[in-house]
Every structure is written in structure tokens, then in C-alpha cells.
C-alpha positions in Angstrom: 0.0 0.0 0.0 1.2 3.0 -1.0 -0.2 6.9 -0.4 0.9 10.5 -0.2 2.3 11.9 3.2 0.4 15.4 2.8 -3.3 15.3 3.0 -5.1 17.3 0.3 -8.5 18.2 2.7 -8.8 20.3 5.9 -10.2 19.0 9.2 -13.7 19.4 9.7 -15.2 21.0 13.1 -17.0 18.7 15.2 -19.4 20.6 17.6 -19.6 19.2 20.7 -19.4 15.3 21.9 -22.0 12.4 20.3 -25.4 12.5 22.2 -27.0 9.2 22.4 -30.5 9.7 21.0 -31.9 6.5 21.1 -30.7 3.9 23.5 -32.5 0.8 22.1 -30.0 -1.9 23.0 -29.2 -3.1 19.3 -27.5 -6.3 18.9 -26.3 -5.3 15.8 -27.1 -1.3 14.9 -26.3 -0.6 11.5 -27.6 1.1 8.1 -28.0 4.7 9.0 -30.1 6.6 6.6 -31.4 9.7 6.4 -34.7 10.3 4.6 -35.1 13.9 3.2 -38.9 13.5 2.3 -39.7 12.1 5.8 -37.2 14.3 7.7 -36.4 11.3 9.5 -33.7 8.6 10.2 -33.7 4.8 9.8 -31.4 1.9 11.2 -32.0 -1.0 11.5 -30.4 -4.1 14.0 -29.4 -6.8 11.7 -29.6 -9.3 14.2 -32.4 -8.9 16.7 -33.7 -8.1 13.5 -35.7 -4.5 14.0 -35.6 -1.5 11.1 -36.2 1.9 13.1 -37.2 5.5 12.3 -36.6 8.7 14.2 -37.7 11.9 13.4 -35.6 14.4 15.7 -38.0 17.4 15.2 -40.5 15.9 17.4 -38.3 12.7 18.8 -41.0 10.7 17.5 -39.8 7.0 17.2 -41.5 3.3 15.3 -39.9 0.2 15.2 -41.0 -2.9 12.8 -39.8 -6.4 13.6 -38.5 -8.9 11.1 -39.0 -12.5 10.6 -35.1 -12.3 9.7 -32.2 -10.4 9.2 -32.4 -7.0 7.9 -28.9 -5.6 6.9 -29.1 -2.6 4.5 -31.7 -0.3 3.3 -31.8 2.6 0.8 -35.0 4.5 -0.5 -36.9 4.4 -3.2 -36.9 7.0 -5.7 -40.5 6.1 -7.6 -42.7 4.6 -4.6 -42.8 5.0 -0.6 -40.8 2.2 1.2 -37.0 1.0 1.2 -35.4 -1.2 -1.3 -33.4 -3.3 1.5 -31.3 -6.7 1.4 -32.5 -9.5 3.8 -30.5 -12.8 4.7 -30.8 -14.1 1.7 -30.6 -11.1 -1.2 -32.8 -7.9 -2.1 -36.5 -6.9 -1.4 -38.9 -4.0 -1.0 -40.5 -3.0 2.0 -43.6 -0.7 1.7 -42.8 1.7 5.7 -46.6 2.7 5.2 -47.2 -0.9 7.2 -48.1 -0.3 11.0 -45.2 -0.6 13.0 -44.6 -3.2 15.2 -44.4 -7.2 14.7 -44.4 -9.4 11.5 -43.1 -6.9 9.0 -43.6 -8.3 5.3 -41.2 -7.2 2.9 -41.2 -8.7 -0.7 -38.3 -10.8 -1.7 -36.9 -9.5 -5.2 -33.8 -11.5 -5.9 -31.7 -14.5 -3.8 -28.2 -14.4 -5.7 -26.8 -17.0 -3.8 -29.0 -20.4 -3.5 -25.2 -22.4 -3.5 -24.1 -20.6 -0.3 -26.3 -21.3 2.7 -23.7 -20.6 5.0 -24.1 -16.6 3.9 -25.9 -13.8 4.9 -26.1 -10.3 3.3 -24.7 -7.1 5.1 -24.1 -3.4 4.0 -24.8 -1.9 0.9 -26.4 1.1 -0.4 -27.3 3.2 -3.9 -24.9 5.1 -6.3 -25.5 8.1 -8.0 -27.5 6.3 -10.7 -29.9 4.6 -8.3 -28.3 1.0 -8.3 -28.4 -0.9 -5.1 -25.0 -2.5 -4.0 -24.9 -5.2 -1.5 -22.2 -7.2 -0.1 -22.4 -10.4 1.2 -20.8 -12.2 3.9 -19.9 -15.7 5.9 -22.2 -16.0 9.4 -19.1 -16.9 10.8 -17.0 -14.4 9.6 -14.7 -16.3 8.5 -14.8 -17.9 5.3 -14.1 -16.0 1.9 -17.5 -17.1 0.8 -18.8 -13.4 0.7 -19.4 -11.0 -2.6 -20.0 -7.7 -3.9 -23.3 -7.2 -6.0 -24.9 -4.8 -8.2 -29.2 -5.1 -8.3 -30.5 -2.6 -10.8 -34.4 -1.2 -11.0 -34.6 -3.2 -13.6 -34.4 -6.9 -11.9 -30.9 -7.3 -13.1 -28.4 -8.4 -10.5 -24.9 -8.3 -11.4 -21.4 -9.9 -9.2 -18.4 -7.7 -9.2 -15.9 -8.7 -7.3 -15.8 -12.0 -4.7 -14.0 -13.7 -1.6 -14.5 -11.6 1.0 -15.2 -12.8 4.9 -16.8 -9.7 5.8 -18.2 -6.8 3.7 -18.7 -3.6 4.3 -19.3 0.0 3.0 -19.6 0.5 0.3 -19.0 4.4 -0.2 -18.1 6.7 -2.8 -15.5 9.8 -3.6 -17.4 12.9 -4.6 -16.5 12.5 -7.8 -17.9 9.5 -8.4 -14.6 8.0 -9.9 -13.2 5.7 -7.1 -15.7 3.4 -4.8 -14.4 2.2 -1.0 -15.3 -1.0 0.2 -14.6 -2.9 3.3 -13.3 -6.1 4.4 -13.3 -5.7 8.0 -11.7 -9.3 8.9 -8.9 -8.7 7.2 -8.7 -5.0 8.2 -8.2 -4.1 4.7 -10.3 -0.6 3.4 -10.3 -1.3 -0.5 -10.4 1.3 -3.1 -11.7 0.6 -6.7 -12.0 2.3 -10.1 -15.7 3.2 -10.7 -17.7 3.7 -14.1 -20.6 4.9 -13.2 -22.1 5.2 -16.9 -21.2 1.4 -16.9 -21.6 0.8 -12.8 -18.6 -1.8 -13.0 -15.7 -1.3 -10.8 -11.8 -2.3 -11.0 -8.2 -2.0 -10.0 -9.2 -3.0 -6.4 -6.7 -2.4 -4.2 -5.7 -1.7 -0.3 -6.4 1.9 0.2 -5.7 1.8 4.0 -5.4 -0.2 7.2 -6.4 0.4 10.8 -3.4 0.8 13.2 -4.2 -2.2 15.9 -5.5 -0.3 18.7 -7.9 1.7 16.3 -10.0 -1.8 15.5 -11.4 -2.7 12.1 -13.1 -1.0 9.2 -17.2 -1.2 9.2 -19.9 1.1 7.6 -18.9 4.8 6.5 -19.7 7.3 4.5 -19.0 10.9 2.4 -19.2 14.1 3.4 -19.9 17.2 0.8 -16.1 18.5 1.1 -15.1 14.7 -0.3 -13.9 13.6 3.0 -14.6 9.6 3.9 -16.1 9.1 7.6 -15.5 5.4 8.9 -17.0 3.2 11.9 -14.6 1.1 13.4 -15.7 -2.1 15.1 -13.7 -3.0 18.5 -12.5 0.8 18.2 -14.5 3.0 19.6 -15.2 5.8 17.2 -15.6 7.5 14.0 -12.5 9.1 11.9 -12.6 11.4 8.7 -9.9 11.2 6.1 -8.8 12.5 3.2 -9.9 10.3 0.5 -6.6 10.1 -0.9 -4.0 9.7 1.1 -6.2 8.0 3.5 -4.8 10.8 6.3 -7.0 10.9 9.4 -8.8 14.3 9.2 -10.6 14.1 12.4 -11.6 11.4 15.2 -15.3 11.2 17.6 -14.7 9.2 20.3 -18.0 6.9 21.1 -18.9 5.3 24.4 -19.4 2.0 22.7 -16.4 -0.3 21.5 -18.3 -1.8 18.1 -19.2 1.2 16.5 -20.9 0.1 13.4 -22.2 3.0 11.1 -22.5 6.6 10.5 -24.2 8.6 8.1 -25.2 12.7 7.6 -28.7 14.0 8.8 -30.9 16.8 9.9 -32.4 19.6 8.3 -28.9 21.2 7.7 -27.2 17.9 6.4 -25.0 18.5 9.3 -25.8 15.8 12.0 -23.9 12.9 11.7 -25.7 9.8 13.7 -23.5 6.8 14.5 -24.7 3.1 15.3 -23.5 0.9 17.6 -23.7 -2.6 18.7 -23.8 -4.8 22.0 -22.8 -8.0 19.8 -19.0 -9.8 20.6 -19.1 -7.9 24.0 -19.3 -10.1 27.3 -21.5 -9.2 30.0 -18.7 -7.7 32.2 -17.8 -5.6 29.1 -21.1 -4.3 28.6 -21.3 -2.8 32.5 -18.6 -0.6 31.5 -20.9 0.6 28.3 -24.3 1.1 29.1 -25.1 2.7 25.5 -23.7 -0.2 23.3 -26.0 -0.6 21.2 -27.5 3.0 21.0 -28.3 5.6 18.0 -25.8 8.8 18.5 -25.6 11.9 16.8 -23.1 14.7 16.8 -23.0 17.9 14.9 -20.4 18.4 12.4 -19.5 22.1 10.9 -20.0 20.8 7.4 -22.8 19.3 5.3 -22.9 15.6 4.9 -24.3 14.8 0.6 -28.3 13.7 0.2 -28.5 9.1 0.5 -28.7 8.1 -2.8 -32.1 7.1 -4.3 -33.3 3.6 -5.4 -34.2 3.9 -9.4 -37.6 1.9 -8.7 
């Protein structure tokens, strides 16, 4: 791995320390999204499995529960609901249904009938309103995971393949390079991207964690360019240039497994983190009473609009 010594991008003022907004315990928080025609947020714990919405003008709050995992969402662009990937691949799921038990999304597509041992995780739109979804083992161990591509169209497309854990993905403001994650091997991956095509290439290691600083997991791009990364078994968010890979800026969380962040609010200036209570032992979890909350901070700089689903 190679990169520049001199970052490119100034640090970004961070107002204050994260507030946790929503204490709910999560197993597994994850998939922060912010809804601009709602005004509101959703998560979702993969593992419990819940998908959640808070709307901070009013702090009102639902909660649906899933008959199984629910690991990445985006919205659509053409109907109300979420295009979201479940265990087993991508489906729709219409948020007009009352909250509460036995949620009933629609299964779309199941890309991988051969691999029982996977599940999906993180994923979200690009530019053009194409879904991408990574894959993973349940074990976290096995290469067995993949990167896909699931278009409005029903067409769902492999890109790349043998990862043990995937997440991300995000993109540079440009458009021109996508980051993706492989968070067992510590390894933050950088690709070409086409985005008349939507095809990526020339992966390659764009940075590694330092040991004490954990491993790569969900993240995000701000409107200056700059990449903002969760890091599970590390306690925080850091912003870097998404060049040189140069830390910009750090949040320090009250939660080891931070899992997630993306931009928010009425500004675009909030920045809500996830975290989770999962791979932390009972006397670990005395010490952090919030693992597993919602947090939010505000950040002196506007995060960019979630992509839209193209159906």
C-alpha cells in the first residue's frame, strides 16, 4: 500500500461530543439513513432483526420487527418504502405498514442459492440509483462473501468476490473511485468506478487500521469529499482525506463496536452513529451502558443527500 504523506483536505469542526439519542440496545445497529422526504432517520439491528425511524424534530420513534435479518436499506426514488437486502438477497418494503411485529417485505432476488452458510450485510445506492450489497460468511470467516450490483430493472450483477466480511460501500465525490470494506482482514479497498457502466476495478488496499484503532465497518461521504468510517472494537468515527487515506478528524464513542454513520438533519450537518452490543461479554457491557444505541453529533460541514433507489 502506497499513499501520499500530505493530505489534500482540511479537518472538519466537530461541535460538541455524540449524544446518544436512542438507547435501544441493538445487537447489531447498522444502516443509517437519512430520509429527506420524511425528515427522519432509519437503522436497523441486523440481528435482533428491527428496522427503526426517528424523526428528531419531534423525537418521535416506530420500530418494525422482522422475521429475519435485515442488513441494508436505501429509498426508493419512484414509490414509498425501502429497497433493503435481507439474509438471503434484495426486497422492498412498503414503511406505510403499522409498526410493530411481523413486518412483510417482498423478496426481489436471492443471488446466492449455492451458499447457505451466507448472509447479506451493507450496501447502499450510487448516483445512478443502483443498489449495492455485499455479502458475507455467518461466521465471519470464510471468503464465501461477494459484492453485487441489483438494478431497478431486476438485473443483478457480481463484481468482485471472496470476502469474509463486507462492508461500505462508499463513494469519492467525484464519483470516480468506490471504497469497500473487508473488515476481517482489516483491509479498506479502493476501486475504479464507471458509473455510466456501474462496474468497478483495479481493487486495491487503500488503507489499514493501526491495531489499537479496530477494524473498518460502515462509512460514508461528506460534501467537502472527505470519507467518515466506523470502526468495530475501536470506539469511534475518523474522517480522512480520501486520498492519502490521512485521518482528518476522530469522535470518540462510548461504545467499542461502533458500526455506522451517516449525515442527517435539516442542515445535512448531523452525523448519527450506530453501535452494537454484539462480541461484547457481559462484564464488558457494565462498563458501556449505550452499546447498542443511535448517537448523533454535529459536524461544521454538510454531509451529501442518500442516494435514491431507481424503482
Amino acid at each position: 500500500m502506497t499513499r501520499k504523506t500530505m493530505t489534500n483536505y482540511t479537518a472538519p469542526s466537530i461541535e460538541g461530543s455524540p449524544e446518544c439519542i436512542w438507547a435501544a440496545e441493538a445487537n447489531l445497529g447498522e444502516g443509517t439513513l437519512w430520509s429527506e422526504r420524511e425528515q427522519a432517520l432509519y437503522w436497523i439491528d441486523i440481528l435482533t432483526p428491527r428496522l427503526f425511524w426517528f424523526r428528531p424534530s419531534d423525537g418521535a420513534r416506530r420500530a418494525w420487527q422482522f422475521d429475519e435479518e435485515i442488513t441494508a436499506i436505501s429509498e426508493r426514488a419512484e414509490a414509498p418504502g425501502l429497497i433493503l437486502t435481507l439474509r438471503r438477497g434484495f426486497a422492498l418494503f412498503d414503511t406505510t405498514q403499522l409498526p410493530g411485529a411481523g413486518a412483510k417485505p417482498r423478496y426481489l432476488h436471492q443471488p446466492e442459492p449455492e451458499r447457505p452458510n451466507n448472509r447479506f450485510n451493507d450496501g447502499k445506492c450510487d448516483s445512478r440509483g443502483r443498489f449495492w450489497g455485499g455479502s458475507m460468511d455467518f461466521d465471519c470467516k470464510a471468503p464465501t462473501g461477494a459484492l453485487y450490483r441489483y438494478d431497478a430493472d431486476g438485473r443483478c450483477t457480481k463484481h468482485d468476490d471472496g470476502f469474509e466480511v463486507t462492508n461500505g460501500p462508499t463513494w469519492s465525490a467525484d464519483g470516480r473511485t468506490m471504497y469497500f470494506n473487508n473488515t476481517v482482514l482489516n483491509n479498506l479497498y479502493a476501486y475504479d468506478f464507471d458509473m455510466e457502466a456501474g462496474t468497478v476495478s483495479n481493487r486495491r488496499v487503500w488503507h489499514r487500521f493501526p491495531k489499537p484503532d479496530g477494524l473498518p465497518d460502515g462509512m460514508t461521504t461528506d460534501a467537502a469529499g472527505r470519507l467518515w468510517i466506523a470502526h468495530w472494537d475501536g470506539a469511534c468515527v475518523t474522517c480522512h482525506d480520501p486520498v492519502t487515506a490521512a485521518e482528518l478528524a476522530r469522535i470518540v464513542l462510548p461504545a467499542s463496536n461502533v458500526t455506522d454513520c451517516a449525515f442527517g438533519g435539516a442542515d445535512m450537518q448531523t452525523l448519527y452513529i450506530t453501535t452494537a452490543r454484539n462480541g461484547r461479554t457481559e462484564e464488558q457491557l457494565k462498563s458501556e451502558p449505550l452499546a447498542g444505541g443511535l448517537f448523533a453529533v454535529h459536524i461544521g460541514s454538510p454531509g451529501v443527500p442518500a442516494a435514491l433507489f431507481a424503482g
